[in-house]
C-alpha positions in Angstrom: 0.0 0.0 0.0 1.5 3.3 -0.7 1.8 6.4 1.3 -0.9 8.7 0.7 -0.9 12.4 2.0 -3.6 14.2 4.1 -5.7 15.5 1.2 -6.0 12.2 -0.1 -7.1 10.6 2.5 -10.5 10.0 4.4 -10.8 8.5 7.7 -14.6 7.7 8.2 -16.7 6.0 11.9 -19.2 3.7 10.5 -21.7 4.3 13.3 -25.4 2.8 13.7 -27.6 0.2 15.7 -26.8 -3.2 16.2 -27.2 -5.0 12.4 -27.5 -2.0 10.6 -24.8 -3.1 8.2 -21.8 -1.7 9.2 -19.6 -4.9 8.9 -21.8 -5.8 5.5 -20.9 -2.2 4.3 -17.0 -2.9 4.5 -17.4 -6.5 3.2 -19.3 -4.6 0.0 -16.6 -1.9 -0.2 -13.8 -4.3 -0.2 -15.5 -6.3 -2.9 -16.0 -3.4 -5.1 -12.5 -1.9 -5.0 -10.7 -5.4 -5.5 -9.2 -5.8 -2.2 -11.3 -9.5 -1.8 -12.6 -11.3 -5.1 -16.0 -12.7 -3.2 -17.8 -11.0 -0.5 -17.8 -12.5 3.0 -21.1 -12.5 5.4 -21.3 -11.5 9.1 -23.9 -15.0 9.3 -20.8 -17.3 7.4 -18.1 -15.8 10.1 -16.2 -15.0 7.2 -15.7 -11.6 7.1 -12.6 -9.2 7.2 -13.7 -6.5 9.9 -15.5 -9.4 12.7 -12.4 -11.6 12.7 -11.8 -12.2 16.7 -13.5 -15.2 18.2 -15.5 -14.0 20.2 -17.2 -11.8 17.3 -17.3 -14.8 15.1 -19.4 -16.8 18.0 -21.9 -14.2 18.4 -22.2 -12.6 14.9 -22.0 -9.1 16.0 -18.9 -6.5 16.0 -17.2 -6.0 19.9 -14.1 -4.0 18.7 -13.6 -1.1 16.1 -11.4 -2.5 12.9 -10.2 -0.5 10.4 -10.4 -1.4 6.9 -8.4 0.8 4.6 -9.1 0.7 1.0 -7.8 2.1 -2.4 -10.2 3.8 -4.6 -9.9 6.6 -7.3 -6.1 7.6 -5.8 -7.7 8.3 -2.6 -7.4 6.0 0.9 -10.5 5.1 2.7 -10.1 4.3 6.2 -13.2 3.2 7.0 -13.6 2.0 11.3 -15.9 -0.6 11.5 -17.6 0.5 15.5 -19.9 -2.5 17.0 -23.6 -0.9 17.4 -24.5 -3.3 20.7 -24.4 -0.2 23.6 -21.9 -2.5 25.7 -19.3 -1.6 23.4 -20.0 2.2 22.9 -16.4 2.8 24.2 -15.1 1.8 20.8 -17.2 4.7 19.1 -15.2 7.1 20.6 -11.9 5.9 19.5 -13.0 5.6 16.3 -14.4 9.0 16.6 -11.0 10.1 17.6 -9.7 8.7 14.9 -11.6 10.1 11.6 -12.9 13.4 10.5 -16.4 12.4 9.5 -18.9 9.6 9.7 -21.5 7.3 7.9 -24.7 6.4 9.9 -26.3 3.4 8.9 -29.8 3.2 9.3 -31.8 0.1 8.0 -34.4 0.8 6.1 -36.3 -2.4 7.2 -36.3 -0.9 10.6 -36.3 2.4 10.6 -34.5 5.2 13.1 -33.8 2.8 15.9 -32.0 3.5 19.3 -28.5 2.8 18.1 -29.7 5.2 15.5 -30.6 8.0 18.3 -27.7 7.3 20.1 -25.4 7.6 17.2 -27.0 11.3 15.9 -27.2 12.5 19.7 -22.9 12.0 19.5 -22.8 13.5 16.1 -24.7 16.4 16.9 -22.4 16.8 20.5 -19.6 17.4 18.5 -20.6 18.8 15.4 -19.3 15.7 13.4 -19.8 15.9 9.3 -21.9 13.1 8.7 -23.9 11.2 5.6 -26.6 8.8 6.4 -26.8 5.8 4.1 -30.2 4.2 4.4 -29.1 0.5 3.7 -31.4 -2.8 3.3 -33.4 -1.2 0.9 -34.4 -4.5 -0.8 -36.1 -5.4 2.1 -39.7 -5.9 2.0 -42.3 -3.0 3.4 -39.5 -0.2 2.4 -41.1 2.8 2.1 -38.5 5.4 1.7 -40.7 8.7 1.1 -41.9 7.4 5.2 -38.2 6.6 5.8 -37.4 10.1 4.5 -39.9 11.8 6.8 -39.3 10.3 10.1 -35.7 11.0 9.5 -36.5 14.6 9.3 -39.0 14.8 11.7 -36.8 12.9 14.4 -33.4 14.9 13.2 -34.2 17.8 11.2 -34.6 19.5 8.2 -30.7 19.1 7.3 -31.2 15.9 6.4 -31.4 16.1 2.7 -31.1 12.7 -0.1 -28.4 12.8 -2.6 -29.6 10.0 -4.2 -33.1 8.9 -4.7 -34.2 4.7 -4.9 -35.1 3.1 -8.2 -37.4 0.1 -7.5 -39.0 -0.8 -4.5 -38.2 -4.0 -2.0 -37.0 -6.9 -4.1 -36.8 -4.8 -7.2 -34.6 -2.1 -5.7 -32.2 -2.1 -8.2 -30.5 1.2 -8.5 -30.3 5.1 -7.6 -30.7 8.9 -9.0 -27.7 10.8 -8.0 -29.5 14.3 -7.4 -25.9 15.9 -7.4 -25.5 14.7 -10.8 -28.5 14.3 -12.4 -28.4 10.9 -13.3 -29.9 7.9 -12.7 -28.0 4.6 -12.3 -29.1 0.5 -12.0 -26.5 -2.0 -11.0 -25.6 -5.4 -12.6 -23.5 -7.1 -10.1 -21.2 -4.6 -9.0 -21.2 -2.9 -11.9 -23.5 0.5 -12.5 -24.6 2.2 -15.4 -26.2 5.4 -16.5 -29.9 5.1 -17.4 -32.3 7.3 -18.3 -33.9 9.6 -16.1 -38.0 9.7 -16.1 -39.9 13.1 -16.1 -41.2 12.1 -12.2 -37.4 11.6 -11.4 -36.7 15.1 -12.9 -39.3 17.1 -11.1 -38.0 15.6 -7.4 -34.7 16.5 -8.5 -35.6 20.1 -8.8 -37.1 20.2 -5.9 -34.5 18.7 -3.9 -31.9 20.7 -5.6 -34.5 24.1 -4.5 -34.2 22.5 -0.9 -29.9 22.4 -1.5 -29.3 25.7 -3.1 -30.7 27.5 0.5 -28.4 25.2 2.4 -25.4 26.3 0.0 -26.6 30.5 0.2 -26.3 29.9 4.1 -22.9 29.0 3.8 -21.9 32.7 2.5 -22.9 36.1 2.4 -22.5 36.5 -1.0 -23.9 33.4 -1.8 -27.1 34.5 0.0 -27.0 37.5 -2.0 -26.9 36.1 -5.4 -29.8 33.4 -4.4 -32.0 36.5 -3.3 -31.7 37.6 -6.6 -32.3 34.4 -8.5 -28.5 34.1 -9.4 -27.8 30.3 -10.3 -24.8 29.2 -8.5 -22.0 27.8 -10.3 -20.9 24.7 -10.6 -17.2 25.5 -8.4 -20.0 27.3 -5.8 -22.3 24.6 -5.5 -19.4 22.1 -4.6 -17.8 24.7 -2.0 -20.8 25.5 -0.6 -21.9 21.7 0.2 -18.9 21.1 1.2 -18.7 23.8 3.7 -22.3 22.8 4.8 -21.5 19.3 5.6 -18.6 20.2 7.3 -20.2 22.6 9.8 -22.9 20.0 10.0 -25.7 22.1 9.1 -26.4 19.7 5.7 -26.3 15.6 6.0 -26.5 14.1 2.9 -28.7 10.9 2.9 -27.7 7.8 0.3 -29.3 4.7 -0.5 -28.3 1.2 -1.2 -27.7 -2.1 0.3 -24.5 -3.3 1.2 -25.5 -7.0 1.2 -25.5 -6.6 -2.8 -23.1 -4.1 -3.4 -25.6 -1.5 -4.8 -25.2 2.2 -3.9 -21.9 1.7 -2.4 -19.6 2.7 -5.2 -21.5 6.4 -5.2 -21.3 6.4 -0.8 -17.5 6.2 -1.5 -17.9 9.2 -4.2 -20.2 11.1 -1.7 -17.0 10.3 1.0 -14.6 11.9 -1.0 -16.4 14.9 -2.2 -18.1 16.1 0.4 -16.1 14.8 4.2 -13.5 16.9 5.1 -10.0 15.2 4.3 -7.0 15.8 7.8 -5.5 18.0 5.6 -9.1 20.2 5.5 -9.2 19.9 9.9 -5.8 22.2 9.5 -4.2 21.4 12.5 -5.0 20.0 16.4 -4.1 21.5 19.8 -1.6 19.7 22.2 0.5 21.0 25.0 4.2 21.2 25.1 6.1 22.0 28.5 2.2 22.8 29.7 1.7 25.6 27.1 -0.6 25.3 24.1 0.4 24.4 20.9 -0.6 23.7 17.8 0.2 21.2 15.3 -0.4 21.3 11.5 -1.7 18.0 9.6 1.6 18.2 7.8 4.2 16.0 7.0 7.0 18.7 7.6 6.1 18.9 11.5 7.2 17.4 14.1 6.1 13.8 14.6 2.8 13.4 17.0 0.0 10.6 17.1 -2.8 9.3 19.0 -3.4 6.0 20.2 -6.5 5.3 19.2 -7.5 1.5 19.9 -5.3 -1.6 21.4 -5.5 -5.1 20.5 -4.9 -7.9 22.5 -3.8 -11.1 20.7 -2.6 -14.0 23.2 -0.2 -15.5 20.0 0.3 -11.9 18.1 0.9 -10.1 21.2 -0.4 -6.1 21.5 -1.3 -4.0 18.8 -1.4 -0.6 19.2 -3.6 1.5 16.6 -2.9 5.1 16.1 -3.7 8.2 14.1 -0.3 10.2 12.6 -1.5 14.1 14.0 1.7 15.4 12.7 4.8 14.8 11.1 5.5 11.1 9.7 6.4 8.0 10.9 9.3 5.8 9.3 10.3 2.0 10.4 13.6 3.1 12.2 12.1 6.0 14.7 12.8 6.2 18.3 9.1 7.2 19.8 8.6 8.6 22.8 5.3 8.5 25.0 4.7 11.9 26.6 1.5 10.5 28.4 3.5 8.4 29.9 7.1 9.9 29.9 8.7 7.2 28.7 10.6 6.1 25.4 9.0 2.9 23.0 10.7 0.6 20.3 9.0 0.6 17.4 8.1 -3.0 16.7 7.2 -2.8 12.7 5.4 -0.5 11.1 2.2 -1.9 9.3 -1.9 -0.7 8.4 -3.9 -3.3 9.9 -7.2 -4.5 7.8 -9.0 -6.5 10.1 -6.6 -8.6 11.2 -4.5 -8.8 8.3 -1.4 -6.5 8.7 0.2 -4.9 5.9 3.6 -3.7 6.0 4.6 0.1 5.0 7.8 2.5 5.1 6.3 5.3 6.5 3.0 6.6 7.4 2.1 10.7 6.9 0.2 12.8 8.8 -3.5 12.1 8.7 -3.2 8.4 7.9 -3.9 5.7 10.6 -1.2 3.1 10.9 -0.2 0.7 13.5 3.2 -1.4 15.3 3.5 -4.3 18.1 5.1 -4.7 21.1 5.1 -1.2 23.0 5.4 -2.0 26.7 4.1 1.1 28.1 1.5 2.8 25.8 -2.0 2.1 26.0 -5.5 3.6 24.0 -5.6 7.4 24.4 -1.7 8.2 25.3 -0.1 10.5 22.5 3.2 9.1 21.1 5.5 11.5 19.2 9.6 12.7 18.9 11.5 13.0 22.1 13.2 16.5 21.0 9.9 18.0 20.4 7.2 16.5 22.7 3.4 16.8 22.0 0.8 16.5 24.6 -3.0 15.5 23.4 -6.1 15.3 25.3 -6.9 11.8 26.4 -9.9 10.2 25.3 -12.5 10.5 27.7 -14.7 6.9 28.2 -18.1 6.5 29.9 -17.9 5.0 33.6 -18.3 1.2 34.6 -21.6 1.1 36.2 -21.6 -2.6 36.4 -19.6 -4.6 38.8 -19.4 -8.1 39.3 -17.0 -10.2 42.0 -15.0 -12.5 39.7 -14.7 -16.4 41.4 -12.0 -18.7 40.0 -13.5 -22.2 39.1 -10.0 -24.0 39.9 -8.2 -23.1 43.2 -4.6 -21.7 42.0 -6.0 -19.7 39.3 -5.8 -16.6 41.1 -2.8 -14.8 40.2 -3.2 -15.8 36.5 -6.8 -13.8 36.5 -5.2 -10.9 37.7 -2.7 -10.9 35.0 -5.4 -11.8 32.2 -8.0 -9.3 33.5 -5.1 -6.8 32.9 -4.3 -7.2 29.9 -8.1 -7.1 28.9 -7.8 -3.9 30.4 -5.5 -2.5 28.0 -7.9 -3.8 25.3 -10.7 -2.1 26.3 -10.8 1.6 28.8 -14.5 1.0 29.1 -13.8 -2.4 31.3 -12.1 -2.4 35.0 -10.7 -4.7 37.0 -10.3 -4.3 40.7 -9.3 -5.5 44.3 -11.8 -4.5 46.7 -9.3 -4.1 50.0 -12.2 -4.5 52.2 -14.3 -7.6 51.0 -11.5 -9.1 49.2 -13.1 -9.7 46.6 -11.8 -9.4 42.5 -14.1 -7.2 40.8 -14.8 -6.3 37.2 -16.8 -3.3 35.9 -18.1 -2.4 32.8 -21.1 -1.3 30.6 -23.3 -4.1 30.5 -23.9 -8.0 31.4 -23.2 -8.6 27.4 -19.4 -6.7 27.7 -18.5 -8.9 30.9 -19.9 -12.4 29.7 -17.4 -11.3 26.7 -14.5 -10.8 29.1 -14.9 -14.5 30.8 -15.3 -16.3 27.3 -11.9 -14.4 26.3 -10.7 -15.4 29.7 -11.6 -19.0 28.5 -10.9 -19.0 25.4 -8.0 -16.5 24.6 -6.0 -16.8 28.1 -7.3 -20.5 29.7 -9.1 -19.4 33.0 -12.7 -20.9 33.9 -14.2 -18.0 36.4 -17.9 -17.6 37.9 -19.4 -14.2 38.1 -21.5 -13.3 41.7 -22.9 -9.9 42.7 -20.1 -8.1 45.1 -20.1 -8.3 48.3 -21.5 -5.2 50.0 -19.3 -3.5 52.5 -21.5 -2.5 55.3 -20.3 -0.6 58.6 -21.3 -1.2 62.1 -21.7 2.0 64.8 -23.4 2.6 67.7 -26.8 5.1 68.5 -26.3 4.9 72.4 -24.0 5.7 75.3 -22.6 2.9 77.3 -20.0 2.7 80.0 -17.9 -1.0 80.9 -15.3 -2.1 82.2 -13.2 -4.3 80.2 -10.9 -6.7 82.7 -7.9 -8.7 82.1 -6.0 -10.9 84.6 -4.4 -13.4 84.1 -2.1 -15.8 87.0 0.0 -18.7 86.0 3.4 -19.2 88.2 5.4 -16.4 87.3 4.5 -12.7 86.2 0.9 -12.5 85.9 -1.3 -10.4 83.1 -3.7 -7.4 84.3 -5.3 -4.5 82.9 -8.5 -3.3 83.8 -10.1 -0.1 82.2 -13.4 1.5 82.1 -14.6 3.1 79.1 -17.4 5.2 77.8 -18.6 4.3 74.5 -20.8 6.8 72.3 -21.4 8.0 69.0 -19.6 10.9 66.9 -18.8 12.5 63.2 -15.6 10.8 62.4 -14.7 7.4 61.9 -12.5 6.9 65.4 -12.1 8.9 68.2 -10.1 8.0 71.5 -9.9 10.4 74.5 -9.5 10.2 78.2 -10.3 11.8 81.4 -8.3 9.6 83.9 -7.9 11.0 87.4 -5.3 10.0 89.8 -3.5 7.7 88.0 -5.8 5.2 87.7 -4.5 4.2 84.6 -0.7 5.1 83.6 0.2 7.1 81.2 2.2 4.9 79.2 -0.3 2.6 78.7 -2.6 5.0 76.9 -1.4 4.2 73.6 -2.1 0.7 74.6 -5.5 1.2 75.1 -5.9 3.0 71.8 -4.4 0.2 70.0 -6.2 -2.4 71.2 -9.5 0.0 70.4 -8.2 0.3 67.0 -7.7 -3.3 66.7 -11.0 -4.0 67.4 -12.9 -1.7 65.0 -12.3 -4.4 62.2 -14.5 -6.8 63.2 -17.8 -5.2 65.0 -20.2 -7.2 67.1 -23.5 -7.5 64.5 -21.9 -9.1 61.4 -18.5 -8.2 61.7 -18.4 -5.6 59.5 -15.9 -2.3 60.3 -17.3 -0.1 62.8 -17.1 3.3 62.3 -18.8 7.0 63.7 -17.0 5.9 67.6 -15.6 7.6 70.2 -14.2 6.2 73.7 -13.1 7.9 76.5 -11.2 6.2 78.8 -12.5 6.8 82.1 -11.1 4.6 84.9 -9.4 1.5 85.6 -6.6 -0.2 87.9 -2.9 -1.6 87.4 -1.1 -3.6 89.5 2.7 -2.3 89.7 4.5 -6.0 88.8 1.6 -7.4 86.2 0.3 -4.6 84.4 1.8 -4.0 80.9 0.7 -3.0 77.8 -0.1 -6.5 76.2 -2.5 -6.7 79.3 -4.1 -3.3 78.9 -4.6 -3.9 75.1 -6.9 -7.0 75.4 -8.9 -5.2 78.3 -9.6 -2.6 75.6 -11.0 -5.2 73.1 -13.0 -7.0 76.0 -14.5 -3.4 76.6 -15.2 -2.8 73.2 -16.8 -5.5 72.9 -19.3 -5.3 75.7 -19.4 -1.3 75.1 -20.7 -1.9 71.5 -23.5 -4.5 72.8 -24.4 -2.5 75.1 -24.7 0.9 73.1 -27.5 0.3 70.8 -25.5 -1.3 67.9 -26.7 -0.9 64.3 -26.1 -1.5 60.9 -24.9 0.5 57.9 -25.3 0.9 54.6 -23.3 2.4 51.1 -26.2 5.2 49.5 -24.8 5.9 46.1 -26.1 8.8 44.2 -27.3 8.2 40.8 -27.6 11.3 37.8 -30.1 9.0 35.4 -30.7 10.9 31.9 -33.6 9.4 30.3 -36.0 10.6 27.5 -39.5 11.8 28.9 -41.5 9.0 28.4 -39.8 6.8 31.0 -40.0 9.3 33.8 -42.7 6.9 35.5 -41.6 3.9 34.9 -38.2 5.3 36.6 -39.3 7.1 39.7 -41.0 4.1 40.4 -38.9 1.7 40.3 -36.3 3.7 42.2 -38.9 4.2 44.6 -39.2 -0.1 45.2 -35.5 -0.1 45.6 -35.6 2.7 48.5 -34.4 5.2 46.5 -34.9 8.9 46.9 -35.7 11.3 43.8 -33.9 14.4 44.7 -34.8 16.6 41.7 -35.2 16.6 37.4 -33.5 18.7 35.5 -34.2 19.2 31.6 -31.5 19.0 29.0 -30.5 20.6 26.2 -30.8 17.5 24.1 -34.6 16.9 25.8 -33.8 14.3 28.0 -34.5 14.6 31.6 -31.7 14.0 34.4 -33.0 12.8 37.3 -30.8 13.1 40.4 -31.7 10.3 43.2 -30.1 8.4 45.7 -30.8 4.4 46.7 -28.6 1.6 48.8 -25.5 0.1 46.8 -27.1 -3.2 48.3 -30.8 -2.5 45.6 -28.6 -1.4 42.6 -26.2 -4.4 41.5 -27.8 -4.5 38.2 -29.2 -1.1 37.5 -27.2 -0.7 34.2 -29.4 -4.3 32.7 -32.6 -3.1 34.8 -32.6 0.8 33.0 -31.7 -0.7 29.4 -34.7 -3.4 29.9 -36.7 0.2 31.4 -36.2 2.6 28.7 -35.2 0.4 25.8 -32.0 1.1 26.3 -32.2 5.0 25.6 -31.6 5.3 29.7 -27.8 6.0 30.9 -26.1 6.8 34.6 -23.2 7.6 36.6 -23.1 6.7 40.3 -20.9 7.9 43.1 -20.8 6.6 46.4 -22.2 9.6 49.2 -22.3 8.6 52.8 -23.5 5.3 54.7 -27.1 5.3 56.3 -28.9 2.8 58.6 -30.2 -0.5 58.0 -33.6 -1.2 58.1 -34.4 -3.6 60.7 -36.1 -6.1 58.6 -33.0 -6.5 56.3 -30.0 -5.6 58.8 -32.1 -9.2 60.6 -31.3 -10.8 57.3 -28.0 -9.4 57.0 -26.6 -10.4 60.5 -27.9 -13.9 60.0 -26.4 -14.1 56.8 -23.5 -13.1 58.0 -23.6 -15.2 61.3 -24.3 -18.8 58.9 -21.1 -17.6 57.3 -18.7 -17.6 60.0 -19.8 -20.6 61.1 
């Protein structure tokens, strides 16, 4: 593959719901340009971009692949992005990665939530975009229906460049509106067909519809469309150009991927009208924590981003990145400035699916990719040690599942660990973490689909058989009452003896542990204050309920006796834990609880169904607060213990338009009824 250079390149996010075609649409544009001489199928398992196992398995897309492509003496990188929501960390490394995008939508089923999801990320960042309706040999397509949801749903700047010939099963071609001609496939191969006199008069008005969006683009456009000026030919490109590019026009093509019609003009409409890195101009970075700016030019100092990693068990890593600045050539000496810390370049290849192809160099605006970095991982910024770049990391959406990971063969721990790692590198979306309290090995992601992905490649890729349980909870104990004891140790076998004897006034307070005396006359040394702390301190690991930490205590040291020969500080510690013991029966011990607090944004409609069913998991609804987009963010508060599976419980809710972030707040009592249930629970268990 030869080196292209940034104005003849386009790096494009296929985006859409789940079966929309994205992985179709590659296999289609591979097939047309030559690259593959039959076209594979996502239901065979055959195809270029779903290569990895797992995807193979369950017939949908987990990771982004890029699949570059020669066409007309321009490169194509197009990033295949899964649609199922688990996985929606990969859109935004392929959105890092690419100037513009392609929404699938499939015309069989119309704008779905993928399909919301998708424009709602678009629109966020003011992303150049096309739509290509796909599936339009499916039965019941009515495009003109099609058409008018779109608009209704997105707006007004969704306008067709092409126009279907032949409905359903007899869909068999397109009128390019741009153009002004009207094309019907054989195969792969198109040609040019008349146009009818009802094909004329939508052209015209469509083209009415354009030649507004192009006036917008310009003052003196405006001007000359006021005055029934026709633009020119050079103005009409510019002007859509522009317009797509500031995202205020989305052109909207037909085809179907599965047979290889409309795809040929997509890649045209690509080309023409999606801003090439050369178009983007340059990106700020820091350098020495000042701003900076890098030009999309070859002559600049080397800079990338590291869009996407790969694990491979047999390949090793692959790192994935898009060229920012500069060049990058087979001998360089990188340097990771996220990371402060220089890499080896290990090869220098594009990757198309799986299959990597080796190069000299890659130029600024092209996405290439190399093996074996030890330190770099998706979102770090690689570039040249004499002249450092700093970019902004890619920002990911928040676990807000968690599950406690169980080994199914004893001795499998350590190996886990290192697995679960490694996943992590794969995938910034997905945690893995020791709880120091419970002990236990937790993961965290997006969704139930994501983690059951992570044990199969834990299986399958790395050779560990692991259970997944809800987490352990980790409750506190404390105390709503005053007590005073007397905690008494003594102890006489031949010898030195053991005593300590102290009394001690238990009762609640703000912070976690408080110790304080008010010892008169000596009863109590001194020097073996610290020894009654301790053995206090000791003792707040394990309180008297369930055993759980206790917390919110303070004990004042009171009164107490020594002898002069058997008193020491061994003996005055364990009277401290025999006090705290009886102090916390005694003081009206009770349970607590994690309260997490929970910003939910869901569409209207859901509201209900959402403020109930936090209210049957003692949640509290604090307030709602509309958004710009017209969602509503509701802001409540529920037990950690009612919330394990939230994230599948909202999706099942609001058809999977509902999203959160949690945080853990404070801890509050237990109910009775369930601290009951909790304390026998936890009672069965230790014995």
């Amino acid at each position: 593959m030869k080196t292209y250079s940034a104005d003849k390149i386009r790096n494009v996010a296929l985006l859409g719901h789940s079966s929309s075609g994205k992985t179709t649409l590659t296999e289609a544009v591979l097939f047309a340009t030559g690259v593959t001489k039959r076209q594979g199928r996502v239901e065979d398992g055959n195809t270029v971009s779903d290569f990895d196992k797992e995807e193979i398995a369950r017939k949908v897309s987990i990771g982004t692949t890029v699949i570059p492509v020669e066409w007309k003496d321009t490169k194509f990188n197009l990033l295949d992005t899964p649609g199922y929501f688990d996985f929606i960390g990969e859109m935004y490394g392929a959105k890092r990665a690419s100037e513009g995008s392609v929404l699938l939508v499939d015309a069989s089923s119309g704008i779905e939530v993928g399909t919301e999801k998708a424009w709602k990320n678009l629109e966020k960042y003011v992303t150049p975009r096309i739509i290509f309706l796909n599936k339009m040999d499916k039965e019941e397509v009515n495009f003109e229906n099609l058409l008018s949801n779109l608009k209704e749903e997105f707006g007004d700047k969704i306008i067709p460049f092409a126009l279907p010939i032949g409905v359903s099963s007899s869909f068999k071609g397109f009128v390019s509106v741009i153009d002004e001609k009207a094309y019907e496939y054989s195969g792969t191969q198109r040609k040019e067909v008349e146009l009818t006199d009802d094909q004329n008069v939508e052209i015209d008005s469509i083209r009415e519809s354009l030649m507004e969006k192009i006036a917008e683009t310009d003052e003196e456009l405006m001007e000359k469309y006021f005055e029934g000026e026709a633009f020119t030919e050079a103005e009409i490109s510019k002007g859509l150009r522009l317009a797509v590019a500031q995202g205020d026009l989305v052109p909207l093509v037909v085809g179907c991927a599965e047979k290889a019609i409309g795809v040929d003009f997509l890649l045209e409409v690509i080309e023409r009208y999606i801003p090439s890195p050369k178009e983007i101009g340059s990106v700020k970075g820091l350098k020495d924590d000042k701003e900076v700016e890098r030009k999309i030019d070859p002559s600049e100092p080397f800079s990338a981003v590291v869009f996407k990693t790969i694990i491979d068990p047999f390949v090793g890593k692959l790192t994935l990145f898009k060229v920012i600045s500069g060049k990058i050539t087979k001998d360089m000496e990188l340097y990771n400035s996220t990371k402060d810390k220089q890499e080896k370049l290990g090869g220098l290849f594009v990757l198309r699916g799986k299959n990597q192809i080796e190069v000299s160099e890659i130029q600024a605006g092209d996405i290439g990719a190399t093996s074996k970095l030890n330190f770099t991982r998706t979102g770090d910024t690689l570039c040249a040690k004499n002249n450092p770049t700093l970019y902004e990391e890619i920002k990911y959406p928040q676990p807000t599942l968690f599950l406690a990971v169980e080994p199914k063969a004893k001795g499998d721990e350590e190996k886990i660990g290192t697995s679960l790692q490694r996943l992590t590198d794969e995938d910034p979306t997905f945690i893995a973490q020791r709880n120091a309290e419970t002990k236990q090995l937790l993961i965290g992601g997006q969704g139930n689909m994501q983690l059951a992905v992570i044990v199969d490649k834990l299986k399958n890729a790395f050779g560990v058989d692991v259970n997944l349980t809800n987490p352990k909870i980790a409750y506190r104990e404390t105390i709503k009452g005053t007590a005073s004891v007397q905690g008494k140790h003594k102890k006489q076998s031949g010898g030195a003896g053991q005593y300590g004897d102290v009394h001690i006034r238990f009762e609640p307070c703000e912070e976690k542990f408080v110790f304080a005396e008010e010892v008169f006359g000596g009863a109590v040394p001194r020097n073996y204050f610290p020894a009654v702390e301790k053995g206090l301190i000791d003792s707040l690991e394990h309180g008297v309920l369930a055993g759980y930490p206790v917390v919110n205590l303070k004990a004042i040291l009171f009164d107490g006796s020594y002898h002069p020969v058997d008193s020491n500080e061994m003996a005055f510690k364990i009277a401290a834990s025999l006090a705290f013991k009886k102090g916390m029966e005694a003081a009206k011990p009770i349970l607590l609880e994690p309260i997490m607090k929970y910003e939910i944004s869901i569409p209207e409609d859901y509201m209900g169904d959402v403020m109930g069913d936090m209210n049957k998991r003692r949640g509290r609804i604090l307030g709602m607060e509309q958004q710009d987009d017209g969602t509503q963010k509701v802001t409540a508060e529920a037990p950690h213990s009612e919330m394990f599976e939230y994230a599948i419980d909202l999706r099942a809710m609001t058809q999977a338009r509902g999203s959160f972030t949690m945080e853990f707040i404070r801890y509050e009592e237990v109910p009775t009824n369930i601290a009951e249930k909790i304390i026998a629970e936890a009672k069965a268990e230790r014995e």
